[in-house]
C-alpha positions as CSV (number, residue, x, y, z in Angstrom):
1,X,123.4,112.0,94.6
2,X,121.8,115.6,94.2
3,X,120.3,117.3,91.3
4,X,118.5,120.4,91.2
5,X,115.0,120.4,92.7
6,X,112.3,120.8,90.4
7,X,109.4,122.8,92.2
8,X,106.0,120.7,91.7
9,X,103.8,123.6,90.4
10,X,100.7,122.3,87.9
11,X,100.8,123.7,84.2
12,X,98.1,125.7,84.0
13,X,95.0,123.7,82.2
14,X,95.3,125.7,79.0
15,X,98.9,125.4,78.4
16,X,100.5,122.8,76.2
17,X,102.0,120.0,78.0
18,X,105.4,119.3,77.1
19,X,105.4,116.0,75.0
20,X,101.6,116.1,74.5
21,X,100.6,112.9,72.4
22,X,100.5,112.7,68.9
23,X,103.3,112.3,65.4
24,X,105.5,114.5,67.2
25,X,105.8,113.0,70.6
26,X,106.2,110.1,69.1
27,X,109.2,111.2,67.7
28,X,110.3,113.1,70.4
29,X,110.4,109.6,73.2
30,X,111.6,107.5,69.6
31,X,114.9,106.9,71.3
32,X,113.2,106.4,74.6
33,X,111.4,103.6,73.2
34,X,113.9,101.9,70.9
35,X,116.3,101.9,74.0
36,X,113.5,100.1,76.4
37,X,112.7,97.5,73.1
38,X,116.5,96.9,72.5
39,X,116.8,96.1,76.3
40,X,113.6,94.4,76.6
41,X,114.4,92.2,73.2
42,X,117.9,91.3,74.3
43,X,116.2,90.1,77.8
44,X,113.6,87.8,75.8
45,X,116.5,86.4,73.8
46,X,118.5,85.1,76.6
47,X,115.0,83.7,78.2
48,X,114.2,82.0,74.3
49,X,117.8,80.6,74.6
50,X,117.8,79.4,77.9
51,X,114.3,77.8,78.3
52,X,115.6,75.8,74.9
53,X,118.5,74.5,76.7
54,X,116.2,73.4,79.7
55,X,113.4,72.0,77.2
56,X,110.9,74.6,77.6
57,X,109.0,76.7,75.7
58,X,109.4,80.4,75.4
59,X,105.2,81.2,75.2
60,X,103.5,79.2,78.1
61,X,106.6,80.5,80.6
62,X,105.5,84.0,79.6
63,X,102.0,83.4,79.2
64,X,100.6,80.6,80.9
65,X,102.5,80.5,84.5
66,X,101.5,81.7,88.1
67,X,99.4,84.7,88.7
68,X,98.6,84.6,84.8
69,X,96.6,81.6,85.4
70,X,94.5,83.4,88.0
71,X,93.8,86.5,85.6
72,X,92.9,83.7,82.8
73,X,90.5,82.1,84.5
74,X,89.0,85.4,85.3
75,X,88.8,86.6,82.0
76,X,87.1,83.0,81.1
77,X,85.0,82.4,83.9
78,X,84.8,85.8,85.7
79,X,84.3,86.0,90.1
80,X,81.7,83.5,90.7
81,X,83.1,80.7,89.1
82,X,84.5,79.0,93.0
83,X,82.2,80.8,94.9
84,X,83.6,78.6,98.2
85,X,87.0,79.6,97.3
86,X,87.2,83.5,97.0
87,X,90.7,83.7,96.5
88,X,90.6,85.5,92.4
89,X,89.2,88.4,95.0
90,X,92.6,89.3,95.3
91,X,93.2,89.7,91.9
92,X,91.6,93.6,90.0
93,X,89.3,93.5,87.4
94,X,90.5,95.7,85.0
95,X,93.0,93.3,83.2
96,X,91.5,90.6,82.6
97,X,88.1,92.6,81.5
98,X,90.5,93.6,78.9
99,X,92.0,90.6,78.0
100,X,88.1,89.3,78.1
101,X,86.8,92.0,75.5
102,X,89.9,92.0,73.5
103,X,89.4,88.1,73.1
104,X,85.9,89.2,71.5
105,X,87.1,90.8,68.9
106,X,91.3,89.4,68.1
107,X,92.2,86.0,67.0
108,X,94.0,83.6,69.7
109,X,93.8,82.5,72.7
110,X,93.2,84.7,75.8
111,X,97.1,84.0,76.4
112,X,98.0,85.5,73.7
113,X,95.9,88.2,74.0
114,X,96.9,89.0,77.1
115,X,100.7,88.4,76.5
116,X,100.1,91.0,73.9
117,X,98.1,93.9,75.9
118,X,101.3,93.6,78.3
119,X,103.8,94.0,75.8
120,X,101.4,96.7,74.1
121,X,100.7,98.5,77.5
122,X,104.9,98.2,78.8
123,X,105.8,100.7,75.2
124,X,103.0,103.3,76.5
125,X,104.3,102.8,80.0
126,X,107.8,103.2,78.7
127,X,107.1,106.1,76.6
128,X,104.8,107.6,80.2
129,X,108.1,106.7,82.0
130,X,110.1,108.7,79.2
131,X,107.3,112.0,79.9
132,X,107.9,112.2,83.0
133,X,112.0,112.1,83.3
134,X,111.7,114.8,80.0
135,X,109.5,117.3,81.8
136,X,111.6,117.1,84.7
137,X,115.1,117.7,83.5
138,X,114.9,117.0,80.1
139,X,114.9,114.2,76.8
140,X,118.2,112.6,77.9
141,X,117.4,111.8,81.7
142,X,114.2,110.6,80.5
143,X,115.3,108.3,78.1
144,X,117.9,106.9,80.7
145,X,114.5,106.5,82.6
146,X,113.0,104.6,80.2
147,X,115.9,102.0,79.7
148,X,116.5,101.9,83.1
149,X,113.1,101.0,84.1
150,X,113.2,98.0,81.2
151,X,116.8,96.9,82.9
152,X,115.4,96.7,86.0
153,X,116.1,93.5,87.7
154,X,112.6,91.7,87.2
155,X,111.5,93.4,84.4
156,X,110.8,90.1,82.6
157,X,107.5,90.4,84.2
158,X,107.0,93.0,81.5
159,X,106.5,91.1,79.2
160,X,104.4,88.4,80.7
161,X,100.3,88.1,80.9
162,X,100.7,90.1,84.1
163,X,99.3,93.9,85.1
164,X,102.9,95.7,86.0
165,X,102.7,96.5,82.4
166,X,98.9,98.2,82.6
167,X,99.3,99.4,85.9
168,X,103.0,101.2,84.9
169,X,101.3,102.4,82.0
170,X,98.3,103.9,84.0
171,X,100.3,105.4,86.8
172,X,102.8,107.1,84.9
173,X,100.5,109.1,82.5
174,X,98.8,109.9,85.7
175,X,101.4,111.4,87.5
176,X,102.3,113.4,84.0
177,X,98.8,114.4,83.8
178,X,99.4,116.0,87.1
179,X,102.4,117.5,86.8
180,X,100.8,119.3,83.9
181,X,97.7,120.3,85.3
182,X,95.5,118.5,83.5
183,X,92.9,117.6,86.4
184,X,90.5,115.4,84.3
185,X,93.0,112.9,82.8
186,X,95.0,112.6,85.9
187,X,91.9,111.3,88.2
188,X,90.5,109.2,85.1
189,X,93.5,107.3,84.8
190,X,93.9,107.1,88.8
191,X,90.6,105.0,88.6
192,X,91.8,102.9,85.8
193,X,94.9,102.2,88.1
194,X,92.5,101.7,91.1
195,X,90.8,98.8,89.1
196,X,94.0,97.4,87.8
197,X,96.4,96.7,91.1
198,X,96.2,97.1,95.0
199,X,98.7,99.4,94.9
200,X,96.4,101.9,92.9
201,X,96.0,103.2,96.3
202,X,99.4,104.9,95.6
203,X,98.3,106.4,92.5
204,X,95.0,107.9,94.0
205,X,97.1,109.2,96.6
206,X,99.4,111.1,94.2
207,X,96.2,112.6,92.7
208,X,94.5,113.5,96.1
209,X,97.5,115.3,97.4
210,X,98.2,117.4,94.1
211,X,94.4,118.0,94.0
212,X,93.9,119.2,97.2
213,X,97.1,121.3,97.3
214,X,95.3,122.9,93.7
215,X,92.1,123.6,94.5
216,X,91.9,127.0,95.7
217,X,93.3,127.8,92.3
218,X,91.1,125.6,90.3
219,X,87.8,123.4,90.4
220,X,88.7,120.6,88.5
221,X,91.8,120.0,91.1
222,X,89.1,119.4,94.1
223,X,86.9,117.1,91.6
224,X,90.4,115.2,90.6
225,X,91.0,114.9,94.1
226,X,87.5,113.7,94.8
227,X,87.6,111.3,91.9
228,X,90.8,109.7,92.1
229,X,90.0,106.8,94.3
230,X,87.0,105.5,93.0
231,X,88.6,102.8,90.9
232,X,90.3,101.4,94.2
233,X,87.3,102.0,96.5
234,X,84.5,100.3,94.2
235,X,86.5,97.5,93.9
236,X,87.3,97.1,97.5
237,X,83.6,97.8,97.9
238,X,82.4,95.1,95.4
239,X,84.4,93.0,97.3
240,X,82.6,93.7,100.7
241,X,79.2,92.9,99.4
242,X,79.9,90.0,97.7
243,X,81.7,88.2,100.7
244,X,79.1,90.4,103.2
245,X,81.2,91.8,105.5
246,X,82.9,95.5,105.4
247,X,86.7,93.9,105.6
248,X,85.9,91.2,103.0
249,X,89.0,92.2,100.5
250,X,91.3,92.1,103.4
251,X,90.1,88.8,104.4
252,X,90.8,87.7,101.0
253,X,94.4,88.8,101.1
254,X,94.5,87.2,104.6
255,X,93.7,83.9,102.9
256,X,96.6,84.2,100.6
257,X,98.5,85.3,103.7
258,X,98.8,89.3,103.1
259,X,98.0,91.6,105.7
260,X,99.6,94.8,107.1
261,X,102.1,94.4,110.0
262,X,104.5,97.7,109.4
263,X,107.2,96.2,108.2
264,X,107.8,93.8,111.3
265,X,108.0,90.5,108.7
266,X,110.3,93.0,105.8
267,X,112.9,93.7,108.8
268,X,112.7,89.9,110.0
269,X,113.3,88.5,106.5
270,X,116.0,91.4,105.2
271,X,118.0,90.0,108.3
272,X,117.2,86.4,107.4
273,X,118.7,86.3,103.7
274,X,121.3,89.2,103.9
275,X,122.6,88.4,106.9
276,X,121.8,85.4,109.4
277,X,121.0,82.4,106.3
278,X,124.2,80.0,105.5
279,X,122.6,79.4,102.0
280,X,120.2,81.8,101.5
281,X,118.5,81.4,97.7
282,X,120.1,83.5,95.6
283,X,116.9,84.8,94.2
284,X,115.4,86.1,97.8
285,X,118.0,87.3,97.7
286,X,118.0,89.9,94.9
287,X,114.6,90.4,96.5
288,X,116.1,91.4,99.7
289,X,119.0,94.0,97.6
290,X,115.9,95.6,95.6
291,X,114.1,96.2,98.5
292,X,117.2,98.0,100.5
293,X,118.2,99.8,97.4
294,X,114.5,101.1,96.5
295,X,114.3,102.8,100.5
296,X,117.5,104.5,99.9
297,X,116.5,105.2,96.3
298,X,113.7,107.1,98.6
299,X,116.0,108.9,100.5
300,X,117.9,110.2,97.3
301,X,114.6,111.5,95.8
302,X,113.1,112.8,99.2
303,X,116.7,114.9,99.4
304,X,116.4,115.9,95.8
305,X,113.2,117.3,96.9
306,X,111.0,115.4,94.0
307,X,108.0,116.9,93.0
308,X,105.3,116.1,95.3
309,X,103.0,113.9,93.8
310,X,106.0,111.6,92.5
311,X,107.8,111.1,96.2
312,X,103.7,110.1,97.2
313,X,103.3,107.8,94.6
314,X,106.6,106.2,95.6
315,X,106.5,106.7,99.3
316,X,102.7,105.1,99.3
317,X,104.0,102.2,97.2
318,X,106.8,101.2,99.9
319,X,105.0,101.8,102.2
320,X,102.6,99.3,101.2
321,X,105.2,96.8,100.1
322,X,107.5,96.9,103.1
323,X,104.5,96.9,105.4
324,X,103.4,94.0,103.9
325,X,103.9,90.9,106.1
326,X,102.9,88.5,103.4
327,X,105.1,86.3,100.8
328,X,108.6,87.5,99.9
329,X,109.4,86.7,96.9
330,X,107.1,89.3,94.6
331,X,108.2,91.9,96.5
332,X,110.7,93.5,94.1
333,X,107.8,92.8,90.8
334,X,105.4,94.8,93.5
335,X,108.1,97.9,93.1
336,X,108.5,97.7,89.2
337,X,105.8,100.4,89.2
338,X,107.9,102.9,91.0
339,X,109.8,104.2,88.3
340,X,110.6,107.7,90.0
341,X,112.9,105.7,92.3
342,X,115.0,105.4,89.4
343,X,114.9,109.3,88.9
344,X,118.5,110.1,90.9
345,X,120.4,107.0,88.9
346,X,118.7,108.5,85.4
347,X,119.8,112.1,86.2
348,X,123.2,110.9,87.4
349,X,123.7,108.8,84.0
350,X,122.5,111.3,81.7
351,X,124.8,113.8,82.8
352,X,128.0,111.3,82.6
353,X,130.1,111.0,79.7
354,X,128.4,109.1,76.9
355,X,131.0,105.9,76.9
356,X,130.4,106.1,80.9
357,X,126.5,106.0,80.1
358,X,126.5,103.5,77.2
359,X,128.4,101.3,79.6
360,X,126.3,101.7,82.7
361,X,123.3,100.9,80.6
362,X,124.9,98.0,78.5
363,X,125.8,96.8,82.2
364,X,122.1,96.9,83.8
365,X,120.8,95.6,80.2
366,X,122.8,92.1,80.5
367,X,122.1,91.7,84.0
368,X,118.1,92.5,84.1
369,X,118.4,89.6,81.1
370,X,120.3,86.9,83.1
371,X,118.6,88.0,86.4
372,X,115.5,87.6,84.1
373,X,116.4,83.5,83.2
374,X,116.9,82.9,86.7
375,X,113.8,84.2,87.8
376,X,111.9,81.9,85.2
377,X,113.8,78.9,84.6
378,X,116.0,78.9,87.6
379,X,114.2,79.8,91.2
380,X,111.5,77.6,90.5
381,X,108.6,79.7,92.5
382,X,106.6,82.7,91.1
383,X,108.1,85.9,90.4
């Protein structure tokens, strides 16, 4: 699929972006975001209906399962609760110091509170989402962006105590900041990204390269640049003291199994389920699909000739994924971030006829909700 390149040139600082936030932005993404909440409620009514069949309840399945436990106990107990067993290293500090503040000062439980900062923090990520496919080639594509993104096959995790909600959120706005110039709010939220997920690396990225490209024309480019990765590096850096050695976060992730191999394990396992399993689980494989679709998703946005800090955000983020020789079956929730991949699809929509659109949408609506039920109630393992 082609589309007309879009030349990555910052807005100057002084100009006004082009969905700046306020009463009229608002306004402006509205159908953005009632599109991502009508998909996003019709997902969590399937999910109520099917965990009732199957005698479970809707709230701890989105609030109380998996990785949500670990940022929990976090939140309650902060780092040096197991001292002997460092494996919450893995897990960024910038949720669950959220959810641990926000407790301070809401009623509930931390669950809830935290159920509710992701559902809170997937609208602004929605409506960053939304930015980002306006400014490009206008409010149509980007609110096909925004619906795609909540139709995406896993994107119950959305709306579960987890950070793909924050750390959408954060990286989106970033990479609008950029796109517009606006040096200072692009490298702050970089290092709010950096604190959030591993894969803040790929944001930082996307802020260094822009940066760096900008800094003969302007200052605040080079201290963007310089600024960016600070979230990511502190953290990694914490890490390093606390366990006393220099790789100590890496030897955390090798504890749960993560390191970097190139992509040796992703081409192993891709031919595993797709191709040489008898029975392979139906969920893997969806995994395995995502993961093929989102490199050739690449390929369409690398020919379309993205702007530059987008196709580093995204190529950083697969490269990170796919290089990954660790677990398989997160995979696809590690990509929910990498909403430019959607780009080509959203421009391609948006410039079909409407019934053609309403039905491609409709289409990727009711499967992101049963694919979400089966994720939940059916594989049995963590998304």
């Amino acid at each position: 699929m082609s589309v007309a390149p879009v030349p990555y040139v910052p807005t100057p600082r002084t100009a006004a972006p082009a969905a700046a936030p306020g009463r009229g932005a608002l306004r402006h993404a509205a159908p953005a975001l009632l599109g991502f909440l009508a998909v996003r409620l019709l997902g969590l009514a399937v999910l109520a209906r099917w965990a009732h069949l199957r005698g479970h309840g809707l709230w701890p399945l989105l609030a109380r399962t998996w990785d949500s436990l670990w940022y929990l106990d976090i939140a309650g107990h902060g780092y040096t609760a197991q001292p002997d067993y460092p494996r919450n290293l893995a897990f960024f500090p910038l949720f669950p110091g959220l959810v641990r503040g926000l407790s301070a000062v809401l009623p509930g439980s931390r669950a809830s509170v935290a159920l509710g900062l992701a559902v809170v923090c997937s609208l602004v990520a929605a409506w960053g989402v939304f930015a980002v496919g306006d400014r490009l080639h206008g409010r149509r594509t980007g609110t096909v962006l925004a619906v795609l993104w909540g139709a995406s096959p896993v994107a119950a995790v959305e709306w579960m105590g987890y950070t793909e909600s924050l750390f959408t959120a954060l990286a989106a706005w970033a990479l609008y900041a950029v796109l517009g110039g606006r040096w200072a709010w692009a490298a702050g939220l970089a290092v709010a990204a950096g604190l959030t997920r591993p894969t803040g690396l790929a944001v930082a990225a996307a802020v260094c390269t822009a940066g760096l490209l900008a800094a003969r024309r302007e200052r605040r480019a080079l201290a963007a640049a310089l600024t960016a990765p600070l979230g990511w590096l502190g953290y990694v850096g914490w890490v390093a003291l606390v366990r006393g050695r220099w790789d100590g976060y890496f030897e955390v992730q090798r504890r749960w199994g993560n390191a970097w191999d190139g992509g040796a394990v992703t081409l192993r396992e891709l031919r595993r389920y797709l191709v040489h399993s008898p029975s392979p689980s139906f969920f893997l494989s969806v995994v395995s699909v995502v993961l093929l679709l989102s490199a050739a998703l690449y390929a369409c946005c690398l020919a379309d000739r993205q702007p530059l800090p987008l196709l580093v955000f995204t190529g950083v983020l697969l490269l990170v994924v796919l290089g990954s020789d660790g677990v398989w079956f997160p995979r696809a929730r590690f990509l929910l971030p990498g909403f430019p991949l959607l780009l080509p699809l959203a421009v391609g929509i948006a410039r079909a006829r409407r019934h053609v659109a309403a039905l491609v949408l409709t289409g990727a609506a009711l499967s992101s909700a049963w694919l979400g039920g089966h994720m939940l109630l059916v594989w049995g393992g963590a998304p």
